[in-house]
ChimeraX commands (.cxc) that place a marker at each C-alpha (Angstrom):
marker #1 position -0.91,1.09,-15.48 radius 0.5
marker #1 position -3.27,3.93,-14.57 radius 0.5
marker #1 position -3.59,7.80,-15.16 radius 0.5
marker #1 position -3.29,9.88,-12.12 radius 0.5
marker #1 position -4.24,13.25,-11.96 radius 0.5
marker #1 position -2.10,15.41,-9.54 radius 0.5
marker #1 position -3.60,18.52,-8.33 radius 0.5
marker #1 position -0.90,20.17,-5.95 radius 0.5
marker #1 position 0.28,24.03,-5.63 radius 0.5
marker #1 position 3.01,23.24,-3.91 radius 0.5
marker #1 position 5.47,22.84,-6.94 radius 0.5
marker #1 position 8.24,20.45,-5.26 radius 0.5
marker #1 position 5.67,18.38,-4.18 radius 0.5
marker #1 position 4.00,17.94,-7.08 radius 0.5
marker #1 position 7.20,16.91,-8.91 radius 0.5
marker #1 position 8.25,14.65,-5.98 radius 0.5
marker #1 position 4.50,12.43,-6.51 radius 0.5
marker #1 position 4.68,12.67,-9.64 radius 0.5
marker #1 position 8.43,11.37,-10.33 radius 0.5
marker #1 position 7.44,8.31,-8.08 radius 0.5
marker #1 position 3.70,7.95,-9.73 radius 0.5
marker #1 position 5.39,7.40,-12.90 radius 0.5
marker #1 position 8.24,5.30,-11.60 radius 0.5
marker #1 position 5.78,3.10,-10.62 radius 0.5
marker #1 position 4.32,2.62,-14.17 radius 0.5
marker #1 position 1.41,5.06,-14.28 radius 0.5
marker #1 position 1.08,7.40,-16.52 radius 0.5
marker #1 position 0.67,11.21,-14.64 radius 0.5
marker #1 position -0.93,14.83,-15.32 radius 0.5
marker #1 position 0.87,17.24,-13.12 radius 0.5
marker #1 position -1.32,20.52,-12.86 radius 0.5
marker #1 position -0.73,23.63,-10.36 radius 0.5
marker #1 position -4.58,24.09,-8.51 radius 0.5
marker #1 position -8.04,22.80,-8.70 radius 0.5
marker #1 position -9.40,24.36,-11.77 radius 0.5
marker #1 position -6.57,23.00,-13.71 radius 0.5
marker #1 position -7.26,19.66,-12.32 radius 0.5
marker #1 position -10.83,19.89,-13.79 radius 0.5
marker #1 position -9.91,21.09,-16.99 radius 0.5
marker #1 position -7.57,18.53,-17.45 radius 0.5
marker #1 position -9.99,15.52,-16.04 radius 0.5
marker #1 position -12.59,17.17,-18.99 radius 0.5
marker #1 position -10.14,16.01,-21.20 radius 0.5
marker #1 position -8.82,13.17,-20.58 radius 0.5
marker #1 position -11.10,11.15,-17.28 radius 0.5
marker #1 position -8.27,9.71,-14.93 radius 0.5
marker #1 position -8.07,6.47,-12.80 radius 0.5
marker #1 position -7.49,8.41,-10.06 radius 0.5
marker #1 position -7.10,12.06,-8.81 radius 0.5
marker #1 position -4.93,12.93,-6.27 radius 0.5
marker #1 position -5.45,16.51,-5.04 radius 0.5
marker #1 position -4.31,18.82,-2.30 radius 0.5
marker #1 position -6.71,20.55,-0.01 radius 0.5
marker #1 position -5.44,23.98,0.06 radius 0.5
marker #1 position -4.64,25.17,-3.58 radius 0.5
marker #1 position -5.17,28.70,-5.59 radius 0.5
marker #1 position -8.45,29.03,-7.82 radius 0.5
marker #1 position -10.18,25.88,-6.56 radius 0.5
marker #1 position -9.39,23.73,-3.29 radius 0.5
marker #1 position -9.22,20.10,-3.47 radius 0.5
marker #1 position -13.13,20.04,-1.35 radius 0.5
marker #1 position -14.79,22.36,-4.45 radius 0.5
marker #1 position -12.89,19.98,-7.15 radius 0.5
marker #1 position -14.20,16.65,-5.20 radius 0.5
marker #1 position -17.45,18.36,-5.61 radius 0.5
marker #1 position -17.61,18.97,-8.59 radius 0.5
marker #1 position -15.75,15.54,-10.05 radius 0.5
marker #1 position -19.10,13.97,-7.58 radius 0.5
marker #1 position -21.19,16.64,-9.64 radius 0.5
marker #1 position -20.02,15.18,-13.32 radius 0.5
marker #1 position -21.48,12.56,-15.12 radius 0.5
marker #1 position -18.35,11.61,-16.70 radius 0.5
marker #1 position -16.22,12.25,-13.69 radius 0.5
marker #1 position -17.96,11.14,-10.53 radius 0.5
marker #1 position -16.93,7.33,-10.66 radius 0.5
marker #1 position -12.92,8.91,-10.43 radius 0.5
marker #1 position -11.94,7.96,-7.10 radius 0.5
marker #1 position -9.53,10.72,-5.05 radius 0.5
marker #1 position -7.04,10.84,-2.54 radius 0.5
marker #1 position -6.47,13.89,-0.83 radius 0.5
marker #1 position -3.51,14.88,0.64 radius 0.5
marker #1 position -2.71,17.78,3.33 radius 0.5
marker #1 position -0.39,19.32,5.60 radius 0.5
marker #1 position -3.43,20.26,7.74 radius 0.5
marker #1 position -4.29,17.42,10.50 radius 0.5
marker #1 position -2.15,15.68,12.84 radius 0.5
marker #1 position -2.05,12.30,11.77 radius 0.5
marker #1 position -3.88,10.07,8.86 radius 0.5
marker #1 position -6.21,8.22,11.17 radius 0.5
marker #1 position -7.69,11.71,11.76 radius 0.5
marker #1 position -10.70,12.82,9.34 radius 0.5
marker #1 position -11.73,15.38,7.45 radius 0.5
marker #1 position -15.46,16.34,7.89 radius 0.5
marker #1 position -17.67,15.45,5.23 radius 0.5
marker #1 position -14.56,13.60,3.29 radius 0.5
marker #1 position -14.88,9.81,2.87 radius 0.5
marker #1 position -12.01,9.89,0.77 radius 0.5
marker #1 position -8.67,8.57,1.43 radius 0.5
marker #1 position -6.52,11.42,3.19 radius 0.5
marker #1 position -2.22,11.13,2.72 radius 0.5
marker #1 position -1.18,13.67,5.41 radius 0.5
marker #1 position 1.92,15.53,4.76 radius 0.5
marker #1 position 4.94,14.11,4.59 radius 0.5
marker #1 position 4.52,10.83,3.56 radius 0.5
marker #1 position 6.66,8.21,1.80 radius 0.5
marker #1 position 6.51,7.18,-1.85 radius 0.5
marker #1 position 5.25,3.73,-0.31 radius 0.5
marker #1 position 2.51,5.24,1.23 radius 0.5
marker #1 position 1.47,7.74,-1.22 radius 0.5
marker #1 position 1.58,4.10,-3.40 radius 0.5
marker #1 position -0.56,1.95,-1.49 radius 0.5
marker #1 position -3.36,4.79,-1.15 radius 0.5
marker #1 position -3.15,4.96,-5.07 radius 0.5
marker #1 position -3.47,1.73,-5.47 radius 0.5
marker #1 position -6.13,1.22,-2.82 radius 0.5
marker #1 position -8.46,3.88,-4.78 radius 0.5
marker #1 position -7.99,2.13,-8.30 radius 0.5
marker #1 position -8.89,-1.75,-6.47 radius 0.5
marker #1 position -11.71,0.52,-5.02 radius 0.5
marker #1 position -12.55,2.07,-8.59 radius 0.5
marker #1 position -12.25,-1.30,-10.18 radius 0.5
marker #1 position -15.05,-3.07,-8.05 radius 0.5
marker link #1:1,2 radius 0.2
marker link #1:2,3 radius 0.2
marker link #1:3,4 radius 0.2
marker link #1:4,5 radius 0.2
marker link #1:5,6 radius 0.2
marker link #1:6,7 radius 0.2
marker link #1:7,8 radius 0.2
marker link #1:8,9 radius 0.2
marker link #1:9,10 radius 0.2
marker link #1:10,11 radius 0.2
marker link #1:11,12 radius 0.2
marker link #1:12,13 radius 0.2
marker link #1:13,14 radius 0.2
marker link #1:14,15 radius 0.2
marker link #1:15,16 radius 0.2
marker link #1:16,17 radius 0.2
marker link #1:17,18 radius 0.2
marker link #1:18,19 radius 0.2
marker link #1:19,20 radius 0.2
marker link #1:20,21 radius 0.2
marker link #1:21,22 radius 0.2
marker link #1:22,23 radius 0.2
marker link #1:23,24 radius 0.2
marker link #1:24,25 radius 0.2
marker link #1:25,26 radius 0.2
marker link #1:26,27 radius 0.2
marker link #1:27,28 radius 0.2
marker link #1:28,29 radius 0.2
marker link #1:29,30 radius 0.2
marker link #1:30,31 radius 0.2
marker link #1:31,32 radius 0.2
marker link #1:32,33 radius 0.2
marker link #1:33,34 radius 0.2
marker link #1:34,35 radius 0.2
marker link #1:35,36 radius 0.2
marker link #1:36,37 radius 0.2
marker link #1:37,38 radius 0.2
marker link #1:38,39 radius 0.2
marker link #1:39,40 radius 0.2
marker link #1:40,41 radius 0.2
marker link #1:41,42 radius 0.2
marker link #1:42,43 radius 0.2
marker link #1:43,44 radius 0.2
marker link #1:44,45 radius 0.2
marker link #1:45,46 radius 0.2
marker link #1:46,47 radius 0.2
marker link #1:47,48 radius 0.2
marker link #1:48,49 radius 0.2
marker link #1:49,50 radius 0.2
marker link #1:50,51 radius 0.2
marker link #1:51,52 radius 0.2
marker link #1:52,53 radius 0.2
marker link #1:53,54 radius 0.2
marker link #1:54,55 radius 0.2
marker link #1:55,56 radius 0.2
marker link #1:56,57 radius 0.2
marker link #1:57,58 radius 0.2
marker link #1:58,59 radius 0.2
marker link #1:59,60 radius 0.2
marker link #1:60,61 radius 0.2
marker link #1:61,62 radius 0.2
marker link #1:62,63 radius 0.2
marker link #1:63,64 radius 0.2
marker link #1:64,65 radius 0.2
marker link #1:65,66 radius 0.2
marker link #1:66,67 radius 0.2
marker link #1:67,68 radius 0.2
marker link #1:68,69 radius 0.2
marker link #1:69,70 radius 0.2
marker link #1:70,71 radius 0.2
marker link #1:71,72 radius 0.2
marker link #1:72,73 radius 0.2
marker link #1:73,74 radius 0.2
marker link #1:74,75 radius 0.2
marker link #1:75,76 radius 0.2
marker link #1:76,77 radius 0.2
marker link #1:77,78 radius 0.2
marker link #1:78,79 radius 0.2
marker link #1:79,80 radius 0.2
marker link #1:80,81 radius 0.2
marker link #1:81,82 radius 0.2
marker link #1:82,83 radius 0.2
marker link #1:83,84 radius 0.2
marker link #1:84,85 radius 0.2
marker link #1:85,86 radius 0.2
marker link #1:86,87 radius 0.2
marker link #1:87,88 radius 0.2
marker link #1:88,89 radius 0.2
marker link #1:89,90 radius 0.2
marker link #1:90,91 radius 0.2
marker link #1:91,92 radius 0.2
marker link #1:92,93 radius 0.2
marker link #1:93,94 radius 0.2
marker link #1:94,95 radius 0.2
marker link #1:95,96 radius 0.2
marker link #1:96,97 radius 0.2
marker link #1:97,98 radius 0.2
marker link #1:98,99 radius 0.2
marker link #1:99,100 radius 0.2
marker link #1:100,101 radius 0.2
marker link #1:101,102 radius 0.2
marker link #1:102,103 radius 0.2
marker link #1:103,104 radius 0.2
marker link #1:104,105 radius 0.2
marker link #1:105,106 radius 0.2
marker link #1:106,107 radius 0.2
marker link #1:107,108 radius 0.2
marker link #1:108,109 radius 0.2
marker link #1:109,110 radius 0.2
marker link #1:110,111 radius 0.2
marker link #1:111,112 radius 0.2
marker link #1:112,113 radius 0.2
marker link #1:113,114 radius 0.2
marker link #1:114,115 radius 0.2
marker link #1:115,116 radius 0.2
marker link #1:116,117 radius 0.2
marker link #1:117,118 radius 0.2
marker link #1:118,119 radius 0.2
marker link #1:119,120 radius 0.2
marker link #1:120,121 radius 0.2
marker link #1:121,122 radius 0.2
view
């Protein structure tokens, strides 16, 4: 399937997404805050990153600016995920991304994976 990156702090969440990420066939790099995340997407480029907002050393806004800042990164496409607004249909400013707002099912946290690899494949 696809490599996902998983940026998340929060270390029982990270193992949750990441125990159904690979259930569902895709092969996952579990790392604990933002810098992390980049080092990780330096060496190996993911499908798809999906990164928490709040998180030590680098927040999930300064990573998806500077994975839009790479060359060899800025095609990845992310899904963020929060505890911070209400509801999903609510928006982050200056975030186009898609936004998973905490808690949320493994079926959701699928679909929005697979919606940003069909959106990296075209």
């Amino acid at each position: 399937m696809a490599l996902v990156v998983v940026a998340e702090d929060d270390e029982d969440v990270r193992e949750w997404m990441c125990q159904v990420l690979r259930r569902a066939g895709h092969e996952v790099l579990d790392v604990p805050d933002g810098q992390a995340a980049l080092n990780a997407m330096w060496q190996r480029t993911p499908d798809v990153a999906v990164l928490d907002i709040d998180m030590p050393r680098m927040d999930g806004l300064d990573l998806r600016a500077a994975i839009g800042a790479d060359p060899y990164l800025k095609g990845v496409p992310v899904v963020f995920a929060t505890g911070k607004l209400a509801n999903s249909g609510e928006k982050i400013q200056g975030v186009d991304d898609d936004v998973l707002v905490k808690p949320f099912s493994k079926e959701v946290l699928l679909a929005h994976v697979d919606s940003a690899l069909q959106r990296e494949r075209s």
